[in-house]
N, C-alpha and C positions, 0 to 999 in steps of 0.2 A: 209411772213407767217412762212417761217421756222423758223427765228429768235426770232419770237413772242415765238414759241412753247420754243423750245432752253431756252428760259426766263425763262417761265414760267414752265418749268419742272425742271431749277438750280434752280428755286425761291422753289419749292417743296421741292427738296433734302436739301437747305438750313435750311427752315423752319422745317422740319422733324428731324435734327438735331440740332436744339434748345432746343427741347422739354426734361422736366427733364425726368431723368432715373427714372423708376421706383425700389423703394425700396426693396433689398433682402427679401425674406421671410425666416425667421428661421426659421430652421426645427430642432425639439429636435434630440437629439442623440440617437443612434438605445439602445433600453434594453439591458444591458449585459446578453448574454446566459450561463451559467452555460455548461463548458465540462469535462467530466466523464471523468477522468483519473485512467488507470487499474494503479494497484502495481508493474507488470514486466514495465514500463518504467522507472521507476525506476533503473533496471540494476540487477547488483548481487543476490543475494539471493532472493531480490526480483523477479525474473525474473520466482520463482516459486509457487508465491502465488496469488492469485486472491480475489477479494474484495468481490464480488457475493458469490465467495466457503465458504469462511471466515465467511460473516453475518449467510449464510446457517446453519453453521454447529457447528460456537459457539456464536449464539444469538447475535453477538454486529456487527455494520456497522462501517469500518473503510475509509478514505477516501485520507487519507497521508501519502506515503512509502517512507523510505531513505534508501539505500543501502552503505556496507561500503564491500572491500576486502581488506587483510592483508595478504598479503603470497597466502596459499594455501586454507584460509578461505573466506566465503563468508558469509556477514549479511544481515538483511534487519529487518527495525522495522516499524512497523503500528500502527498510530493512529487514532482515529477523531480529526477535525478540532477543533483547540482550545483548545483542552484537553491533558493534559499530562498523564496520565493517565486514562485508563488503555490502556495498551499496550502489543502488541504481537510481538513475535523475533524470526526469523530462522536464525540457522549458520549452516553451513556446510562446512567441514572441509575434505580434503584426509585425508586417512590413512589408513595404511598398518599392524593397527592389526586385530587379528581374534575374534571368537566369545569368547573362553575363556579370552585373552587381558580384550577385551569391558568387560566383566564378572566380572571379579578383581579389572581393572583398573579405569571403568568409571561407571559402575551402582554404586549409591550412597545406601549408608546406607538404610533400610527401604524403601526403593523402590517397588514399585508391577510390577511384570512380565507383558507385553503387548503382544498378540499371532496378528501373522498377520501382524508385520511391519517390515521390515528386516530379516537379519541373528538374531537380537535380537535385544529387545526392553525393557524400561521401563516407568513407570509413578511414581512421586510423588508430593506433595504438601508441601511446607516449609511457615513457619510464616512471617507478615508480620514483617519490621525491615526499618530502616531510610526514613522515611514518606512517605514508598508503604506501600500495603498492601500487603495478601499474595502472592505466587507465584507457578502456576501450570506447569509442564515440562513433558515433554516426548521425550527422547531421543534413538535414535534407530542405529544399525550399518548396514548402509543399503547394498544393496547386490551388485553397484558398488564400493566397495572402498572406501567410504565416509562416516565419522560420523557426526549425525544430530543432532541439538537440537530443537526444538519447545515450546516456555516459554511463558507463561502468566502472563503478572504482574497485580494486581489489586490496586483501591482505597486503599489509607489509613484506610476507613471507611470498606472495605469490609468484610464478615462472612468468615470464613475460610471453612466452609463445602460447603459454595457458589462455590467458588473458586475448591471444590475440586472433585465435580461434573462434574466440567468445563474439566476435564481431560479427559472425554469420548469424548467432543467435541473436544478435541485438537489431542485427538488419532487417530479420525477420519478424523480430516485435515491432520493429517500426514502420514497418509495412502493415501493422495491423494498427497502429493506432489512425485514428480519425480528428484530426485537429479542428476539420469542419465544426466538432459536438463543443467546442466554447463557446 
């Protein structure tokens, strides 16, 4: 009797292992999720700007930072995705002049005085020229040691009074950035 069973339970496992495999089911591939990456992973200059402050404060969503340093300088440029322009730029630079220096040396011609960002500050807007358009700036010497620039470039197609509006937004980013965090 043992042996019957013996049989007939190899005769099972045998038979049970004949039988075709059943076919994998494909399973599509998960959706790619989209991840928000800030402007400071980026590094250098970037390390002081944020994408959220940026849209807030001058109308436009940028979503692409590259940071560059050279010495004692520090950059960083922002775009959207697929667009080369318009684009926004912070450098920041040591340096060991004072306010009269900055005053002589670096506030450009026709410039307008900015209250509230540094040891001293200025705002201007220049024409556009080799296929940008114009270009809003504000540069300030700020009160560790370090000079700053904050530029706006625009479209080719862009209005220059557009652009030059744009300088209160950009003076107000620049009042929030903190050069101290290099």
């Amino acid at each position: 009797m043992r042996g019957r069973i013996m049989v007939a339970g190899l005769a099972g496992v045998l038979v049970s292992g004949c039988a075709a495999e059943a076919e994998p089911v494909a399973e599509p591939p998960p959706a790619p999720t989209a991840v928000q990456v800030v402007a400071a992973s980026s590094g250098g200059a970037c390390r002081l700007l944020d994408f959220t402050v940026i849209e807030e404060l001058v109308k436009m969503r940028f979503d692409v930072a590259a940071a560059s340093e050279q010495g004692d300088t520090h950059t960083c440029v922002v775009r959207a995705t697929g667009a080369t322009l318009p684009e926004l730029t912070l450098s920041v630079s040591e340096t060991t002049i004072d306010k009269s220096a900055f005053a002589a040396d670096v506030v450009p011609d026709k410039a307008a005085k900015v209250t509230g960002l540094g040891q001293q500050a200025y705002k201007r807007t220049t024409a556009g020229a080799s296929g940008r358009g114009p270009v809003a700036e504000v540069g300030w010497l700020a009160t560790d040691g370090r000079l700053a620039t904050l530029g706006w470039t625009a479209a080719r197609d862009s209005e220059r009074t557009a652009v030059e509006k744009l300088t209160g937004g950009l003076t107000a980013l620049a009042k929030r950035v903190d050069t101290r965090a290099l």
